[in-house]
Legacy VTK file of the C-alpha trace (Angstrom):
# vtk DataFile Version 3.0
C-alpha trace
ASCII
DATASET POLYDATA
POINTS 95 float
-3.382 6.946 13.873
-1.549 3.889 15.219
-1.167 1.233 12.952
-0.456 -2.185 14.539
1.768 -5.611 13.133
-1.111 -7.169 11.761
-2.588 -4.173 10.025
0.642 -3.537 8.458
1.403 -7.260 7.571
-2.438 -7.006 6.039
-0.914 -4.075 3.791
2.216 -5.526 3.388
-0.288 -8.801 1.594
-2.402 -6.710 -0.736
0.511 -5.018 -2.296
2.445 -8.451 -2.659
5.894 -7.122 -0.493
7.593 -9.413 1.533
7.849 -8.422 5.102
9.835 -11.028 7.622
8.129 -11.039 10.723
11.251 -9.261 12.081
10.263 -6.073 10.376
6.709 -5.916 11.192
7.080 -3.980 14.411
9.527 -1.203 13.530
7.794 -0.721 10.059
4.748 -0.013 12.015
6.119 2.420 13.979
7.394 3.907 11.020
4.031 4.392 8.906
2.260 5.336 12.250
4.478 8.180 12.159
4.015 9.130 8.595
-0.006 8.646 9.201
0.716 11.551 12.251
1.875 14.215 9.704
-0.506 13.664 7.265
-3.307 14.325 10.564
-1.422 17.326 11.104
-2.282 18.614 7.582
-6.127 18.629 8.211
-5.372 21.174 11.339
-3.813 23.837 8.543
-6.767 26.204 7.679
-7.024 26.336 4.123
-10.631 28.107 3.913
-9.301 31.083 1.757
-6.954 28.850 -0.589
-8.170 29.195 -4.118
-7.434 25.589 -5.628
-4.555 25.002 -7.790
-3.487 23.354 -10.740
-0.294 24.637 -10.778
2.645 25.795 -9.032
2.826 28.144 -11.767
0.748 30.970 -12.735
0.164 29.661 -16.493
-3.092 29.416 -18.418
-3.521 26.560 -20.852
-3.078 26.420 -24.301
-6.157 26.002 -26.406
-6.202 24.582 -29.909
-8.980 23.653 -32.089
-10.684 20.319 -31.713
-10.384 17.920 -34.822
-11.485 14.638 -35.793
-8.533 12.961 -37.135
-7.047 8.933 -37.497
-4.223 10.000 -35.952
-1.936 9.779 -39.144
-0.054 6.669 -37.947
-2.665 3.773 -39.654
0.195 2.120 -41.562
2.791 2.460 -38.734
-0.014 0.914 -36.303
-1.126 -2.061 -39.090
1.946 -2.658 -39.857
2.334 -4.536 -35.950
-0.733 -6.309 -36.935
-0.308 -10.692 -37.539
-3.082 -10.077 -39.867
-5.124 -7.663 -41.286
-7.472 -6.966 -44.176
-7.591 -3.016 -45.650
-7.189 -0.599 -43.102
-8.305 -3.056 -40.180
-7.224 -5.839 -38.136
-7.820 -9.210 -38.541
-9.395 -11.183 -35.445
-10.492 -14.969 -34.794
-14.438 -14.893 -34.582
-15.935 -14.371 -31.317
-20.126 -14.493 -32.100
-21.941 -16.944 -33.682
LINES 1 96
95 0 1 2 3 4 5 6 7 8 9 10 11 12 13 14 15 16 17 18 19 20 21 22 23 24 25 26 27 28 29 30 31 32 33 34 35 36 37 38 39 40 41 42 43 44 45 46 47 48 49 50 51 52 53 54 55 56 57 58 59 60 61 62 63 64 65 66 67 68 69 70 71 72 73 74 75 76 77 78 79 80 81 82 83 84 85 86 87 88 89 90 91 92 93 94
């Protein structure tokens, strides 16, 4: 895939980085060459690849599922400007 200036300036836009003009051309070049190996990837055959979700062989711990607060209510009101009980304080928003 060849990426040209205006495609990258375009990119360059949405993810609010400042490109000069000067640099449009050669980083275009560069990312069209990045977007190359990444095609190359989709040529590997990968049919017989069990999926992953590891590096590691490893299985994952289980532990019992409980309902809990969490144990930190104080720690957590205690940020709060106001608060009445065990629950924050807010400014009305429905009539």
């Amino acid at each position: 895939m060849s990426l040209d200036e205006a495609t990258v300036a375009r990119i360059a836009n949405l993810a609010r980085i400042d490109v000069p003009q000067a640099e449009l051309a050669p980083l275009a070049g560069e990312l069209s060459h990045i977007l190359g190996w990444i095609e190359q990837l989709g040529e590997v055959d990968t049919d017989d690849v069990a999926p992953m979700t590891s590096v590691v062989a490893m299985r994952l711990a289980w532990r019992e599922d409980r309902v809990t607060d969490g144990g930190k209510a104080e720690a957590i009101l205690a940020n709060a400007p106001a608060r009445q009980g065990d629950y924050f304080v807010v400014p009305k928003v429905v009539e």
